[in-house]
N, C-alpha and C positions, 0 to 999 in steps of 0.2 A: 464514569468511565469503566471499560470492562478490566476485574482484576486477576492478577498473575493470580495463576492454581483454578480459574474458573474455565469452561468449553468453549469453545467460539462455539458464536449464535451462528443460526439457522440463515442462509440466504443464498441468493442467486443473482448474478452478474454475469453481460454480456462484458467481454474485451472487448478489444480495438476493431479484432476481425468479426465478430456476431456469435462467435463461440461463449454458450454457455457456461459458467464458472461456478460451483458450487461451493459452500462450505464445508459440504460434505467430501469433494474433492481437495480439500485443503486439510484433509487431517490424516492424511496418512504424512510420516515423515515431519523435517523441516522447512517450516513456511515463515516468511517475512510479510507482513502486510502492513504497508504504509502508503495512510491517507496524507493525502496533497492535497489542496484548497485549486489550484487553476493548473492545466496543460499551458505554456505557452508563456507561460510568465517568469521571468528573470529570475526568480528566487527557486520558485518549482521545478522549472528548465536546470538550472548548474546542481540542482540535488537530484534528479532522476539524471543526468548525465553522469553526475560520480557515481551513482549503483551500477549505470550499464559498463563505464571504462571499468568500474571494480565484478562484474559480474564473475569473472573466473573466482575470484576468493571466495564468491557464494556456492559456487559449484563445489568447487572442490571441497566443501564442507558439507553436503548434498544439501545447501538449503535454498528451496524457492522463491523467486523473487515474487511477487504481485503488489499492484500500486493501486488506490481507489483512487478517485474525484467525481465530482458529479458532472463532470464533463460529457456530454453527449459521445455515442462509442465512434462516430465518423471524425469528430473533432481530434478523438483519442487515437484515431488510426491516421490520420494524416499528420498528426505528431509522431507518431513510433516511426512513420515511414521518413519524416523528415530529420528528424535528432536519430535515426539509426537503432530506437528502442526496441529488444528484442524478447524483455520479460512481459507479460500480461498488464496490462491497464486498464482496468474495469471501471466500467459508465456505473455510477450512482444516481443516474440520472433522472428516470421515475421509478416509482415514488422518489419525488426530487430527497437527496439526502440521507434514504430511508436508513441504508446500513451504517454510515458516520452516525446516525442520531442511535443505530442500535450500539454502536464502540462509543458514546459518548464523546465521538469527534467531529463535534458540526458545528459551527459557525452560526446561529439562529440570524444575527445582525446580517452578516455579510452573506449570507445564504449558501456557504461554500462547508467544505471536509476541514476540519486543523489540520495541524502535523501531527498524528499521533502515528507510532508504531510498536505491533505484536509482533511478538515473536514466541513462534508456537511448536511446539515437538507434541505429534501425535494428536491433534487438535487441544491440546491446552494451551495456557499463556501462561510462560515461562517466563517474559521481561516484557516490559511497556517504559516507551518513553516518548516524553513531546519536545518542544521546542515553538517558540513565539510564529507568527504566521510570517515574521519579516524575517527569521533566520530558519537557515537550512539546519536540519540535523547534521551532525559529521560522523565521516565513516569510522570514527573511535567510536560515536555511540554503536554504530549497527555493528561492528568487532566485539565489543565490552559485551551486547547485548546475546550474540553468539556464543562465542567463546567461553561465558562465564556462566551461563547455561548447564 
């Protein structure tokens, strides 16, 4: 798994809309980046809806939200239009897995992303933390994991 004090890796992802996403564009500033295993799924759904109802408290601490899964980016854009998501959601989708398997957050069995999440100032990893595939992360960790930063 990638560790706190090391660079995010190198990579590129389309979002929901076909807009290109780089790593390189993830290093200026505050960035949040939390892999999810499925769009659309009970557990994924009520944890990517508590970051968008909590998105003002990421702002206001200028930190960027972005979510990975290897979800196809059309699958990923007819979820943000329907659940109202309005932070980035990037397709992992080919190379199936590629950048969960570069964070060490991939699922070999179930072919899907874990729940891991970075949390990055200036493209380092400042804090990482998981949680089982059947439980959400909670907004005390992504708070603890800002704030204590």
């Amino acid at each position: 798994m990638i560790e706190t004090g090391s660079r995010l890796f190198d990579f590129s992802l389309e979002n929901q809309y076909g807009e290109m996403i780089t790593s390189t564009g993830l290093s200026d500033g505050r960035v949040l980046v939390v892999f999810y295993p499925w769009a659309f799924s009970r557990v994924c759904g009520s944890e990517l809806a508590q970051l968008q109802e909590h998105l003002e408290y990421f702002a206001n601490r200028s930190v960027r939200v972005v979510a990975i899964s290897v979800d196809h980016k059309f699958a990923l854009r007819n979820y943000a239009e329907a659940f109202g998501i309005q932070f980035d959601l990037l397709a992992d989708f080919w190379p199936h897995g590629r950048v969960a398997r570069l964070a060490g957050a991939f699922d070999e069995r179930q072919g899907v992303a874990t729940r891991l999440s970075i949390y990055l100032e200036d493209g380092i990893v400042r804090r990482t933390f998981t949680s089982e595939m059947t439980q959400p992360r909670s907004l005390e960790d992504y708070r603890s994991a800002i704030d204590k930063a």
